[in-house]
Structures are given as C-alpha cells and as structure tokens.
C-alpha positions as CSV (number, residue, x, y, z in Angstrom):
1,X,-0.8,33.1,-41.1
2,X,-3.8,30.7,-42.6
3,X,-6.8,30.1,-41.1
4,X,-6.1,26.2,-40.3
5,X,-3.0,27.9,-38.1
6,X,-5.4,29.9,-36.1
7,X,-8.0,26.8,-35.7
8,X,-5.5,25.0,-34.2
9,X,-3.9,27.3,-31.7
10,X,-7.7,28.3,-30.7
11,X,-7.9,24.6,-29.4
12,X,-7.9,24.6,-25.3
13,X,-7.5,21.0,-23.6
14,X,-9.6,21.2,-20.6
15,X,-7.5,18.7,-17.8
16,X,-9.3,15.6,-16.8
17,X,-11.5,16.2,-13.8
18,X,-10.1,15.5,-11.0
19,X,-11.7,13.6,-8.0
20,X,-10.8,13.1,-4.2
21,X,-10.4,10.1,-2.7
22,X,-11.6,10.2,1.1
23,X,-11.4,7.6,3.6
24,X,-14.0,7.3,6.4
25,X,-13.1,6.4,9.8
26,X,-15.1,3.0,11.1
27,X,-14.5,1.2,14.5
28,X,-13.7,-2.3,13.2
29,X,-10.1,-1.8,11.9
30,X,-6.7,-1.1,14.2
31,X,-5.0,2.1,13.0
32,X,-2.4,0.2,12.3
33,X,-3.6,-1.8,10.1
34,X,-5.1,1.2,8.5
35,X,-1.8,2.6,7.8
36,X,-0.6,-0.3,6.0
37,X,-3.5,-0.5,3.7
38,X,-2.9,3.1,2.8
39,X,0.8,2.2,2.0
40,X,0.5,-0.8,0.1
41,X,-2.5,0.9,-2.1
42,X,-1.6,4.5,-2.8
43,X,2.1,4.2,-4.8
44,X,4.1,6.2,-3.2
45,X,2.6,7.2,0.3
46,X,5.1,7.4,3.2
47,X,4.1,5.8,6.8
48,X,4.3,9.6,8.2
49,X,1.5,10.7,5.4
50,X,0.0,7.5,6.1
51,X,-0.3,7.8,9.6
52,X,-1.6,11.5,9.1
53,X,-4.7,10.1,7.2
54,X,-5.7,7.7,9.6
55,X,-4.9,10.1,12.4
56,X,-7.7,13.0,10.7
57,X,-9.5,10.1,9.7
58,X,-10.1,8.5,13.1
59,X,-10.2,12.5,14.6
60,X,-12.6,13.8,11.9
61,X,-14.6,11.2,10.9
62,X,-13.1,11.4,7.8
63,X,-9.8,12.5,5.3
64,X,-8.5,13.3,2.0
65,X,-6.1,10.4,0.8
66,X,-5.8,11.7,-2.8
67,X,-6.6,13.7,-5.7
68,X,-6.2,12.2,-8.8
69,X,-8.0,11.1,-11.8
70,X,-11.4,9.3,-12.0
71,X,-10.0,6.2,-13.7
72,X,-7.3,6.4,-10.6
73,X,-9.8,7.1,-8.0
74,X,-12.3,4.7,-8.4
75,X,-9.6,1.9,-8.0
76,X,-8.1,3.5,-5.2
77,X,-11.6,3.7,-4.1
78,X,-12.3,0.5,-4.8
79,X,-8.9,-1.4,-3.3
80,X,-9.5,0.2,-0.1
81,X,-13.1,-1.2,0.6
82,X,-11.9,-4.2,-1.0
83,X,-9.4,-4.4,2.2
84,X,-12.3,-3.8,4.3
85,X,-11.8,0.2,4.9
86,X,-14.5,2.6,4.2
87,X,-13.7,4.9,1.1
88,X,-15.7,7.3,-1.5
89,X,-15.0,9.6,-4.0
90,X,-16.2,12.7,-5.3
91,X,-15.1,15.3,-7.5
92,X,-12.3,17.7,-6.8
93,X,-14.5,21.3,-7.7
C-alpha cells in the first residue's frame, strides 16, 4: 500500500454538531395555536407529536422540538419566535 493510501483512510469526518431546538412555554398563546405553529414549521411533525410538545411545554416550562443542525436550528429557532412563540437553541452535547 503507499503512503497517500494510508493518509486518506486516516481521515475521520467529525458530524456537524448538532443543536436542540426547545420551545418555552409563555401564557399569551392558545395551545392550539401552538400546535399549528409547530406543524406548519417543523417538516414533517404530526399533530400527536405536536400536541406532545406543547403539552411538556405548557407542563414543564419547557420541551425539545428537535435536534438537528445549526444551520437548521437557528431557522427553526427563528420561525417560531417570528410566529410569536418563545424558542432557543443550544447544543446537543
């Protein structure tokens, strides 16, 4: 084997880091409402998953709504406040 075969086999990709996605409960919003937000900005949520978030949301003060990359976080992040929801993000460690 030559050397450049061994370089290039000692190469790891490290994933992108992932980050969470958490939405905050508040007391201006109906949970309703809530739960369509949630579907119409996260592709692919269900009502039932949807409904689960608000529910540990509204019971905990606060919930995971997805891990995913940072690029994809922030705008999650960002769509959510942007329909009036309270919403951070912070790495998934």
């Amino acid at each position: 084997m030559s050397v450049e075969t061994l370089e290039k086999r000692s190469v790891v990709r490290k994933p992108a880091p992932r980050y969470r996605v958490l939405l905050h409960n508040d007391d201006f919003n109906t949970m309703e409402y809530v739960v369509q937000v949630l579907i119409q900005t996260v592709a692919g949520m269900t009502q039932p998953q949807a409904v689960s978030i608000m529910m540990e949301a509204h019971t905990n003060g606060m919930a995971l709504v997805i891990t995913c990359a940072q690029e994809h976080a922030e705008f999650y992040c960002e769509t959510l406040k942007n329909h009036g929801l309270s919403s951070t993000i912070e790495p998934d460690e």
